[in-house]
Structures are given as C-alpha cells and as structure tokens.
N, C-alpha and C positions, 0 to 999 in steps of 0.2 A: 504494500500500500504506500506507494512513493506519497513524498510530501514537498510541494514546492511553493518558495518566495514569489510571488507577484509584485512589481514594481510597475504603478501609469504615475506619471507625470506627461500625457502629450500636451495637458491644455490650463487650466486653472484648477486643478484638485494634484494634491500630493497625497499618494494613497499606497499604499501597500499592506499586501494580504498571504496568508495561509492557508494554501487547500490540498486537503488531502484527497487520493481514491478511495472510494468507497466501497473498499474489497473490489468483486468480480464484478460490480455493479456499472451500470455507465454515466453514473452522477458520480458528484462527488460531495465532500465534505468541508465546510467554511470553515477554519479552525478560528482566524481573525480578520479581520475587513478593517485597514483604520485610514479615516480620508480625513484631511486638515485640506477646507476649506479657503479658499481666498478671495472667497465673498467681499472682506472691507478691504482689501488690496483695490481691487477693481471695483468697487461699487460707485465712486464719484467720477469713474468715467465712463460708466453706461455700456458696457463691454469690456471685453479681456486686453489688454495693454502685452501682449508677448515678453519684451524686454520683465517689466514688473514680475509677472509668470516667471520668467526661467530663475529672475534671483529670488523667488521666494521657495523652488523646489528646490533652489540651492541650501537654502536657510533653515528649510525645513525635511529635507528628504529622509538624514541620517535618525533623526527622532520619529520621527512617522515608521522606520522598519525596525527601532528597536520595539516601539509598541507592541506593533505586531507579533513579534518574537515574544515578548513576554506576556501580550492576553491569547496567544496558543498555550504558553506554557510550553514553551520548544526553545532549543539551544542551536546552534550551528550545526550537530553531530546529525539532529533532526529533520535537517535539509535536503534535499537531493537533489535539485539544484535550482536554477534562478532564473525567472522569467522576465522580463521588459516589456513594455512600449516599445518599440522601436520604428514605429511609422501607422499611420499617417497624423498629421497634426503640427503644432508650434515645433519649428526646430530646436529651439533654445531650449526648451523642456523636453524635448526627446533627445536631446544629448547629456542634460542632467541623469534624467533616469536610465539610460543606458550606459552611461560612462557609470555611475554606481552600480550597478547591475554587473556589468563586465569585473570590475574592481572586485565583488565579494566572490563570485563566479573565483577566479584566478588566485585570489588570496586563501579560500576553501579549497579548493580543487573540487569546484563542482561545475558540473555542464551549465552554460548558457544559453536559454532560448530566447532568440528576437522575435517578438507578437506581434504582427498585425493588429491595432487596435480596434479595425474594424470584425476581425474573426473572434476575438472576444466575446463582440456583442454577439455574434452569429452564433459562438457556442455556449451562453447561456441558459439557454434552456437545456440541454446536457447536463449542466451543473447541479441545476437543480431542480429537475426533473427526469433525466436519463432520458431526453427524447432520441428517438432511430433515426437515422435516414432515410429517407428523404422529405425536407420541407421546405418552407417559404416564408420567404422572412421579409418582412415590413420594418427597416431601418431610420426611422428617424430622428435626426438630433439635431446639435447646433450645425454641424458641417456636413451632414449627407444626409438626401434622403434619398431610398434604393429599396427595390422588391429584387431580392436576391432567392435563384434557387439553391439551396444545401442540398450538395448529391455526397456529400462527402468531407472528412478533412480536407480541409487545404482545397478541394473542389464546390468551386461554387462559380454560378453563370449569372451576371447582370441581367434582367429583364427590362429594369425601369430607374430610369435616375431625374434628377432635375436638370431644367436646361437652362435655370439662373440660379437662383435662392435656396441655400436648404430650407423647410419648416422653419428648425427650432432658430433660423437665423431672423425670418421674417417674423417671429414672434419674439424675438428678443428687439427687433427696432421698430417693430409696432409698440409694444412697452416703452421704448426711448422716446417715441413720437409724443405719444400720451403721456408722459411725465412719470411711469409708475414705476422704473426704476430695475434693476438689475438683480436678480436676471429674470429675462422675459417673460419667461413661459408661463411660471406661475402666478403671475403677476396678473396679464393678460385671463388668462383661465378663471381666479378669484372674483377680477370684475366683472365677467361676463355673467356669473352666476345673479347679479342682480338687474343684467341689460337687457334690452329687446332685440332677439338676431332680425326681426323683419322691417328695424326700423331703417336702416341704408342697404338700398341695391348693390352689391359687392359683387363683382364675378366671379365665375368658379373655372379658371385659368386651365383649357383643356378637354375640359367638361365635355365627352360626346364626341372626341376626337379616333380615331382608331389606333394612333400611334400611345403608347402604354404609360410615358416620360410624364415628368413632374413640371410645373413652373407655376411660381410663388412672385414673380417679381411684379406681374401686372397688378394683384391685389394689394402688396403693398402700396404701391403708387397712387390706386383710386381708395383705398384708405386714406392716403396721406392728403389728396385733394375734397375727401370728405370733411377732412378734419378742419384743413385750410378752409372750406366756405362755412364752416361753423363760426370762425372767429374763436372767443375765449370758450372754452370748454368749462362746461359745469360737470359736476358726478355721473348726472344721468346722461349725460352727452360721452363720454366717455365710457361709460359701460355698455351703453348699446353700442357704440364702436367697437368694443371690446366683442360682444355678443352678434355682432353681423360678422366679422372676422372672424373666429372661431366657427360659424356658421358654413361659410364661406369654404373655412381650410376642409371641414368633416365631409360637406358634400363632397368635394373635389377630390380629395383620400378614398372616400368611397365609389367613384367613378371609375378611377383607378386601378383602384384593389381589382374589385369587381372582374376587370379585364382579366389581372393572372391569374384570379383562380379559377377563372372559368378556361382562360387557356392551359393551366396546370392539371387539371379532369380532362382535359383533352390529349398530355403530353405524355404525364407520368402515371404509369400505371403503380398508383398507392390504391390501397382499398377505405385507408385510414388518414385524411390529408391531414396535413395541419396548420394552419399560418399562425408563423411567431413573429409577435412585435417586440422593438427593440430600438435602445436608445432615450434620449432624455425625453423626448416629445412622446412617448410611448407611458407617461404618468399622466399625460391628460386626462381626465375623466371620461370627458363627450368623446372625445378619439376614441377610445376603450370601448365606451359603451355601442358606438357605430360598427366597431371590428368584429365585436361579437356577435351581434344582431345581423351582420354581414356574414358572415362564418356560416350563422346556424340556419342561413338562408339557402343556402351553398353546400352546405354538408359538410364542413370545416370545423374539427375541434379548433379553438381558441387559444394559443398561448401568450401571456407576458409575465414576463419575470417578477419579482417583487420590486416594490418600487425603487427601493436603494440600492440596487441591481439593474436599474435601467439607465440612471447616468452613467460618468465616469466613476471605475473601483477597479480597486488592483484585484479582487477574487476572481473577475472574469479574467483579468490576464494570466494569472497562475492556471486558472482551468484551462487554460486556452495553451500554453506552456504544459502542462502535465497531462494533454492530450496529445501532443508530439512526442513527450518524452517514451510515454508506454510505447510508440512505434520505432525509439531508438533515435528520433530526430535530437541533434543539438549544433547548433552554429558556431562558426567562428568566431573569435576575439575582435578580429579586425572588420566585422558586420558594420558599415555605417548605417544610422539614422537616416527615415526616409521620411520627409515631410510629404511624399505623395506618394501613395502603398498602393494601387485597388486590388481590389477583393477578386474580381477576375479580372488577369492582367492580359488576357484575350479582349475584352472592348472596349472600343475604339472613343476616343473623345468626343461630345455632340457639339456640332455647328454650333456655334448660338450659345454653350453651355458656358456657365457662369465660373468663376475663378475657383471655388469650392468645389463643384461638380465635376469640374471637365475630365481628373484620373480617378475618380471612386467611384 
C-alpha cells in the first residue's frame, strides 16, 4: 500500500497532501490535505498577481509539507515517493513546487512524479470513489473549461474546450465588475440566490450550434454593457445580474453537455456511463443541480467530488502520482515545469481560442 507526498502550488493555494492505496482497491486513502490559502495576498487586486503567488509558495511551501507529514502521523521512512505540479499553470509557482519536490525526491532517494495538474482533476473521482474506465469528464475552473473522455491513465481525448474565456474566469471578472470581490465564483453564486435570472436578456454563447466548444466571452461583455446602462448599481440591480448570469452560464453548460453524452451513447460502448464534474466551478450549486437532472435525463450516473476536492489540493496530485507509481512510472530530475501541459497533446489549438484555452 504505497504512500505518497503530493505537492500543487500551480496557482494561489500552497497545499500539500498524503495519500495512501487503498489495499487492492482502486480508491485511495486521504491521510492529510493541508492548503494555506492566499486569499488576502490577492484579495485587493481582484485576481491572482503570479509574481505575489510564487513568493508566497516560497514562504510558505516548506511549512504546508511538514503539516502534512505530521497530521498523517508519517515520517520520511513512510514515503515512497513524491509527487508535483508540474504543469499546466503560473510558472513561478510550478517551479517553486517542483524545485521542492525534486529536492526531497533526491535528498530521500525517493522517485519523483511530475503531474499534470489537469489529470488530477480527471483522477479524482478514482480517489474517492474507485471509479473504472471509461468516463466523461466536465472540467471546469478558473483556467479551463473541457469535456474530456477518460479511456485510461494518461489516455484521454479532448471533445470540447472554450474558444475565449474559461467559466471560473468569466465568473471571477463578472465579480470584479460588480464590486463583490475575490474570488469570483462564490461571490457571484451567493448573490444570485437572492436575484431575478429573467430580469436581463443575457445570451447563451453557442447555444444550438452543432460544433461541441465552449465561449464565455460574449456574455461577459453584454453583462458588462448591462451593467454600464444601469448606471450606479443598487443590491437588487446587482443580484439579478448576478442571477441572469448564472442563468445564462447553466443553460449554455447544459447545451453543451447535452451534445457529449449523447455523442458518448453513440461512441462508447459503456452499459454504465458516467459524467464527472471537476474543478473549482464544479461547487456551484445551480451547475450541480442542472448536471444531474441532465445525467438522469440521459441515463448518466452523476459524479463530483466533494467540494474541497474540487479546487486546487495536493490529495488529487498525490493520487494522480500514486497512480503512475503502481504502473512503475517515475520521471527524471531534470523534468522542466510546463506552464502549458494538455491533457490530450493530440488536439490541435482552436482558431479564435483565447490565451487560457488555446493548449488544454
């Protein structure tokens, strides 16, 4: 029952985690999950500042993996070896976490795994759940959003991606527009529960198109000229923008969705499908609650992870690492950080596709 370190730092969380295998089983076991936060790092500039980011994984890295080490109740003896970040994301914080990583790797003499931060998200429901092969996964966060198939480790085919805006981006500067402050999602999500979604005509970017791809940039922009002919915004002017938006992103996800799984019944011969959502935009509630109700439309068991398994954590990287390791994978010393990883490095960049989008 190997047990291995998980280190993320791609983006503003310092986190590192302990996960063990769970015997013969194909979950595993959370020993410690510990994330230090940089919420008030970034919070007065209404998004992630990169520089700010890398020197605070600096400042906090080596404390964030003794925690870990000591709420497992594990010593170094107890290790077998050591996982990363190592792409895609802030390069200044995937060189913190992988130059540390490399370091106890070398210093131990234990194997070093470089993770895809995006296969993390993909292999969590594995963690914890033991899901099989093969499924379909609904990726959305601050930097990607993507319907990916899992045929496998390390095998996976892009279906769907955005051709500007992730999600969880357009809900973090719809938050900034609105004054409500960093970070987006929940911010936006909270207000809406007291707005009207039918009070601004918002579009639904795609909506009815045959081509499968995501784009978020048009509805920010006629948010943002709703908001302009409002003039000053009052509470309830701002919650129903909140609540048209929100409105707006669920139908358009569900359009979407819609397409793979009905192309996924047509492709893959499962008897038992399933689509897992994944990522920070995946706490949403109304998202959730649309995926499921889509699902059981469909004939789609439903998965998401638990919610603090949806952002960024090091558990998913260790899992994601101590699922190479049982197959014998381990990388070299000399592995550079890749600020742009995808998850299938078979497709192709889209025309039009936005600065986050264009390699995931």
């Amino acid at each position: 029952m190997p047990t291995v370190l998980g280190i993320e730092t791609s983006c503003d969380e310092t986190a590192a985690a302990l996960v063990r295998s769970d015997g013969d089983a194909a979950r595993g076991r959370i020993l410690s999950n510990v994330i230090h936060s940089q919420f008030d790092d970034h919070a007065a500039y209404g998004g992630v500042v990169p520089e700010i980011a890398a020197r605070a994984h600096v400042d906090k890295l080596d404390q964030v993996v003794r925690r870990a080490l000591d709420e497992a109740g594990a010593g170094w003896d107890n290790v077998d070896a050591i996982a990363a970040t190592t792409g895609p994301g802030l390069i200044g914080g995937l060189i913190v976490g992988t130059m540390t990583a490399k370091a106890i790797a070398l210093a131990r003499g234990k194997p070093f795994l470089a993770v895809n931060h995006l296969e993390g998200h993909a292999l969590t429901p594995r963690l914890t759940d033991g899901l099989a092969f093969p499924y379909l996964l609904l990726l959305v966060s601050g930097g990607h959003t993507q319907i990916v198939l899992a045929r496998g480790l390390g095998d996976y085919a892009r279906w769907a991606t955005t051709i500007d805006d992730a999600l969880g981006e357009a809900f973090d500067k719809t938050a900034k527009l609105l004054g409500l402050g960093y970070p987006g999602g929940p911010a936006v999500e909270e207000a809406a529960t007291a707005g009207d979604p039918g009070r601004f005509a918002l579009p639904r970017p795609l909506k009815g198109e045959d081509r499968p791809d995501f784009s978020f940039s048009g509805l920010k922009t006629a948010l943002r000229q709703q908001a302009t002919a409002l003039g000053d915004l009052d509470d309830r002017d701002v919650a129903d923008l909140c609540a048209s938006f929100q409105k707006a992103v669920t139908d358009t996800l569900e359009d979407r969705v819609r397409r793979s799984l009905v192309r996924y019944r047509a492709e893959i011969a499962d008897p038992s499908p399933t689509l897992v959502v994944a990522g920070g935009v995946a706490a949403n509630r109304a998202i959730r609650s649309m995926l499921e109700t889509l699902c059981e439309r469909h004939g789609f068991a439903f998965l998401a992870p638990p919610t603090e398994l949806c952002s960024d954590n090091a558990a998913m990287i260790a899992w994601a690492g101590l699922e190479h390791l049982r197959l014998g994978h381990a990388d070299p010393l000399d592995m550079a950080p890749r600020p742009r990883w995808p998850l299938d490095p078979s497709s192709e960049p889209l025309i039009g596709s936005g600065r986050k989008g264009a390699k995931a």
